[in-house]
N, C-alpha and C positions, 0 to 999 in steps of 0.2 A: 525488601521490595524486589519484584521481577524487574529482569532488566530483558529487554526487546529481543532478541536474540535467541533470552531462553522461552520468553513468551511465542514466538514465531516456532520455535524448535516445537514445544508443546503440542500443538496450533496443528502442524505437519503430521507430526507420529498421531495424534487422534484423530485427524482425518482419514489417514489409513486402515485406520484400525475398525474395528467392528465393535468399539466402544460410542453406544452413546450420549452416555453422561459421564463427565470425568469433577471431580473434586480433589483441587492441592489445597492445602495449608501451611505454611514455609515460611518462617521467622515473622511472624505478626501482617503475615500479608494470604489471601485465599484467594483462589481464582477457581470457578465452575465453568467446565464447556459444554453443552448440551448440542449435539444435533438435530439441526428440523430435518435433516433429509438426507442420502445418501453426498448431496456436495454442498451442502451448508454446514456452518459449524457457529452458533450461535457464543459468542464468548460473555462470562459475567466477569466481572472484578470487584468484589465488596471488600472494603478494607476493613479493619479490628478497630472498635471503637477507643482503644487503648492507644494504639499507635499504626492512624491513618497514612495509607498510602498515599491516595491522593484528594488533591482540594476535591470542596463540594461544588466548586466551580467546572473544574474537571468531570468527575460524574456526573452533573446533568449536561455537560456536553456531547458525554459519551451516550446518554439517555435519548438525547435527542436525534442522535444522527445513526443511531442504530439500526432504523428501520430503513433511513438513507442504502445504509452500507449495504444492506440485502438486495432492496432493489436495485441497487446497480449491478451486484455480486452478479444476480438474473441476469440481469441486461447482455454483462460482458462475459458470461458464458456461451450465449450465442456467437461462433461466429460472425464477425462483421464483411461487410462486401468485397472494403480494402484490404485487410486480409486474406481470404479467399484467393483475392485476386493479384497479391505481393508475396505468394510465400517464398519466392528468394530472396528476399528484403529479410536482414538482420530487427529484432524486437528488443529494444531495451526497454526492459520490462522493471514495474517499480519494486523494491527488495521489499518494500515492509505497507502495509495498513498505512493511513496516512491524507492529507492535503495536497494536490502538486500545486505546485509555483511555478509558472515558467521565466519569472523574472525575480534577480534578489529584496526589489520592494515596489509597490505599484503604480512607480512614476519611473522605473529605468525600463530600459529596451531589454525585451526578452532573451535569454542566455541564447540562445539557438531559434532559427526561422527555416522554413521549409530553402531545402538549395543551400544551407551552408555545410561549408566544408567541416567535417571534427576529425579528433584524433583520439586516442585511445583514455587523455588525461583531459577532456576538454568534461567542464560542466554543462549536462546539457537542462537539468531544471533542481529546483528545490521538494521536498516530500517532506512535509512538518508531519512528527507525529509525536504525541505528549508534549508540547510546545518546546519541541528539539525540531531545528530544521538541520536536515541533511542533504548536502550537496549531492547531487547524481552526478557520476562518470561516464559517460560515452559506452568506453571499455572497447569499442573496433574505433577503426577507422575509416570512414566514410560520405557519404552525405544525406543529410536530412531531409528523408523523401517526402514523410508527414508525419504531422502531430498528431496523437488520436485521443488525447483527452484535452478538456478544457481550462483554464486558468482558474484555480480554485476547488477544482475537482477533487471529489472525494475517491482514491483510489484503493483498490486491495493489492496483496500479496501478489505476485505476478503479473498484476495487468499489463498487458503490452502496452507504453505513452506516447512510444515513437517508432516510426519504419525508418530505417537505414539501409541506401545502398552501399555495402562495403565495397573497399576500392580489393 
C-alpha cells in the first residue's frame, strides 16, 4: 500500500513534468495519474483483486467526490479578493487532499476563530484524509485574521485555510 507522503511526492513530480499519463504497480497495490490539463492531475487508485487496498466503501467515496475535488481545484486557482488584498498575511496552507474540520467533533467550539491569538504549536483545525484525521499546526505565531474554507470542506494540496497576521 501507498502511504500519503509518497502518494503526494508522486502527485508533485508528475505535475511537473510533461508526463501525462503515469502508471505504478508496487507490492499488490497500482495507482494511474492522468492529466486533464496543464494544472489538473486526475489521480486513480484501483486496488489488485488478490490483496485490496482499500474498502469498497472507500472507493465509491473517492468515486463520488471526485468530480467535487475538481471543481473546487477550479474554484481555488483563481485568486480570491482576501487574498489579493492580505498578501502580507502569513497562509497556512492544508499539507495533504483531504476534509477540514475546524473543531475536534461537531458539538465542541472550534480550535481557532478569527482575532485569536496562536503560536507556532497551537492546533488550528483537523484535515481527515483516508479516515486518518490529522491535527494542523499554526507553525508562526500570530493572529487569525480569517478562515477561508468551510467546515467540512473538501480541500487540496496547498490550499490556503487560514490568513495569519504574524506578530
Amino acid at each position: 500500500m501507498f502511504k500519503i507522503h509518497e502518494l503526494r511526492e508522486i502527485i508533485r513530480l508528475i505535475d511537473k513534468s510533461n508526463i501525462h499519463t503515469f502508471e505504478l504497480e508496487h507490492e499488490g497495490s497500482k495507482i494511474t495519474l492522468k492529466k486533464q490539463s496543464p494544472e489538473k492531475i486526475l489521480t486513480t487508485v484501483s486496488p489488485q483483486p488478490v490483496q485490496p487496498t482499500f474498502s469498497q466503501e472507500h472507493a465509491t467515496a473517492i468515486a463520488q467526490t471526485e468530480a467535487d475535488i475538481q471543481q473546487q481545484h477550479e474554484q481555488n486557482s483563481k485568486p480570491n479578493k482576501s487574498e489579493v488584498e492580505n498578501k502580507n498575511f502569513h497562509q497556512i496552507k492544508s499539507p495533504m487532499v483531504g476534509t477540514f474540520y475546524k473543531a475536534p467533533s461537531p458539538d465542541s467550539d472550534p480550535f481557532v476563530r478569527v482575532g485569536d491569538k496562536i503560536n507556532e504549536n497551537t492546533v488550528v483545525c483537523i484535515v481527515e484524509a483516508m479516515k486518518l484525521f490529522n491535527e494542523i499546526e499554526a507553525e508562526v505565531k500570530g493572529e487569525i485574521m480569517e478562515v477561508l474554507v468551510e467546515d467540512g470542506q473538501l480541500v487540496e494540496y496547498g490550499q490556503p485555510l487560514f490568513l495569519v497576521k504574524v506578530d
